[in-house]
C-alpha positions in Angstrom: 55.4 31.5 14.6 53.3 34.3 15.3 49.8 34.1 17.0 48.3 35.5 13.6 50.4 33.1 11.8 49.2 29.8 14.5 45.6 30.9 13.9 45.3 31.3 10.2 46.9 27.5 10.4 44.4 26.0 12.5 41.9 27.4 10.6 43.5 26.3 7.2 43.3 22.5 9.3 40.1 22.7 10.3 38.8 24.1 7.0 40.2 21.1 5.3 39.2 18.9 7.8 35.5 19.9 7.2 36.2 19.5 3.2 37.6 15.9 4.2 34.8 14.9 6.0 32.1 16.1 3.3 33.9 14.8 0.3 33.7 11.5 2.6 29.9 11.2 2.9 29.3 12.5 -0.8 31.5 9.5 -1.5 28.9 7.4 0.8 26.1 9.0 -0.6 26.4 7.9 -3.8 28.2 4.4 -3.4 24.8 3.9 -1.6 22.6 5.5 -3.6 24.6 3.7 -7.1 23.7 0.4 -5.0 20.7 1.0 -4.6 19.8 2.0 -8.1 21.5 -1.4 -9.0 19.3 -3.4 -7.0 16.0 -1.8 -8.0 17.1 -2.0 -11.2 18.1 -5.9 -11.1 14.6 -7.1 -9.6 13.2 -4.8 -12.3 13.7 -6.8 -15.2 13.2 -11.0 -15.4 16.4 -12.4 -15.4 17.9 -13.8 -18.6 17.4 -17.6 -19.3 15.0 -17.4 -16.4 12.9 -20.8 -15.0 9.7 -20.0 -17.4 12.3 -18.7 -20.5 13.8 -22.6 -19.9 11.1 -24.5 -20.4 9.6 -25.8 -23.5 7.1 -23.3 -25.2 4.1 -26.0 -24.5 4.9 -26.2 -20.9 5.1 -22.5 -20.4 1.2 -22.5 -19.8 0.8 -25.3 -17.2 4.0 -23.9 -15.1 2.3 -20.4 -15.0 -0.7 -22.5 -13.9 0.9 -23.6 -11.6 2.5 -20.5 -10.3 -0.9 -19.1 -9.9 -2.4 -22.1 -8.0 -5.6 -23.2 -7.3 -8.6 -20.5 -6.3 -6.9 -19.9 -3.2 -4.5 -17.3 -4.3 -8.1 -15.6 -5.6 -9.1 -15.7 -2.0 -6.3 -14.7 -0.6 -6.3 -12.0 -2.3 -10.6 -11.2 -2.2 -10.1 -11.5 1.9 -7.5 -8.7 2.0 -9.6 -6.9 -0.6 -12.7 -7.3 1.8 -10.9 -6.3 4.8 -9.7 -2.7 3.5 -13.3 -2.1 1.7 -14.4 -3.1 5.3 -12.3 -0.7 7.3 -12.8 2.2 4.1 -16.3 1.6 5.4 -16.7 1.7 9.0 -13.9 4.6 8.8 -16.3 6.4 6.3 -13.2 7.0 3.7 -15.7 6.2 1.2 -13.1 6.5 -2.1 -10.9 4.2 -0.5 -14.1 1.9 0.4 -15.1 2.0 -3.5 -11.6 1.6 -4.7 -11.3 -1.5 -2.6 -14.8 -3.1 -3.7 -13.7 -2.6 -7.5 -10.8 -4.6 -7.5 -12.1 -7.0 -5.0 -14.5 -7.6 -7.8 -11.6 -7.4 -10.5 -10.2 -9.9 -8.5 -12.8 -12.3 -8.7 -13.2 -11.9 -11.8 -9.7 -12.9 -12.7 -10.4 -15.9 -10.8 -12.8 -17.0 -11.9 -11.5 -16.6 -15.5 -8.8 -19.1 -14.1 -11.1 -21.4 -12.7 -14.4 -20.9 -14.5 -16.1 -23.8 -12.3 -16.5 -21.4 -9.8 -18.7 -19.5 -11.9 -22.2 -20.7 -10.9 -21.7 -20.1 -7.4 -19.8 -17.2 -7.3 -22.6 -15.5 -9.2 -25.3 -17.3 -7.0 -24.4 -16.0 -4.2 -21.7 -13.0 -4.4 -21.7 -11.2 -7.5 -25.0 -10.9 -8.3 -26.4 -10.3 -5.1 -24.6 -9.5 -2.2 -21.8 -7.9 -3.9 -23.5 -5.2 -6.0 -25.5 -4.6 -2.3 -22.5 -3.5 -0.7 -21.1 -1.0 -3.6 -24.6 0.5 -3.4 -24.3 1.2 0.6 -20.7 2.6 -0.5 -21.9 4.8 -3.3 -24.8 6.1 -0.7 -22.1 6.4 1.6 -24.2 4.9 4.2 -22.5 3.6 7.6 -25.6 2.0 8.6 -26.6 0.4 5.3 -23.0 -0.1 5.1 -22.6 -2.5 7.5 -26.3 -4.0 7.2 -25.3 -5.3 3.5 -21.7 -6.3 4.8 -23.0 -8.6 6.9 -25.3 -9.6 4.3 -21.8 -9.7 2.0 -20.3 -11.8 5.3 -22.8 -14.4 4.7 -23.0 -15.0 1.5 -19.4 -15.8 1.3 -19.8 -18.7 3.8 -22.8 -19.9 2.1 -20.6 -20.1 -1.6 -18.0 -21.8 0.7 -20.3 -24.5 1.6 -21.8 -25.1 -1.3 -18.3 -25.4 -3.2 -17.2 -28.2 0.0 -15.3 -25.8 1.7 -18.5 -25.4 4.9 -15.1 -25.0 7.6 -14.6 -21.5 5.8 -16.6 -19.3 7.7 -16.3 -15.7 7.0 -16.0 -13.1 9.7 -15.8 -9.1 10.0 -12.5 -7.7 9.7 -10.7 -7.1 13.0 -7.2 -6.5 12.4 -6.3 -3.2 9.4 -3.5 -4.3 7.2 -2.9 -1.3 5.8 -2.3 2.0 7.8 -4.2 4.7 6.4 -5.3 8.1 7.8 -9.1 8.4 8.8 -10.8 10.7 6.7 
């Protein structure tokens, strides 16, 4: 075999070699990305004959009820709420803060459409007062006021907790972010 002949061969290997080994990951590739596809897909859609489909059409409503608990998924989800409007705040991303302070009040809201005897004192001492305070320091885009009417915000939550029985709920600032956002 010539030297011509031993070269063009080697390259003929490695040039099928390099085929090989890219017909192998596009074969990867898409046995992942099909996969994946399938598993979005499947927690996309409730399942068939799922546990609500299974009851009884008039214990559908007390299951979901369930489901959704007592007001403390509401507060669960008002203290993360608070928390990013707190840190929108004192970071002065002030579309963030406002974002954050509308569906903290959404989320009340909700609530308290769930468990309307929470009403009185939610509007006593949060969403008549304190709450509206803070989305004026937001829309002034005030750090100082900001933080003035947080405080103010701080305390009236613990004052509704007491006067719903709940005094060992003491609010405090914010000191760890959840989320990681850019500073403005």
């Amino acid at each position: 075999m010539t030297r011509a002949k031993i070269l063009r061969h080697r390259m003929l290997v490695v040039a099928l070699g390099a085929v090989a080994l890219l017909a192998a990951g596009a074969l990867v590739t898409w046995t992942v990305a099909t996969a994946q596809m399938q598993q979005h897909h499947h927690g996309a859609e409730p399942a068939k004959g799922g546990w609500l489909v299974k009851l009884a059409p008039d214990a559908r409503t007390e299951a979901i009820q369930r489901q959704l608990r007592g007001f403390e998924t509401t507060m669960a989800e008002v203290a993360y709420r608070y928390g990013e409007m707190y840190w929108g705040g004192v970071d002065g991303n002030w579309d963030y803060a406002e974002h954050m302070y509308g569906e903290l009040w959404k989320t009340l809201e909700l609530g308290l459409e769930r468990r309307p005897e929470y009403r009185k004192s939610a509007e006593t001492f949060v969403l008549k007062t304190a709450l509206p305070q803070v989305g004026e320091a937001i829309n002034k885009k005030d750090p100082a006021l900001f933080k003035q009417r947080i405080e103010s915000l701080r305390a009236a939550c613990t004052a509704c907790h007491a006067a719903e029985k709940h005094p060992f709920i003491k609010i405090a600032l914010p000191t760890v972010r959840r989320n990681p956002l850019e500073k403005p």
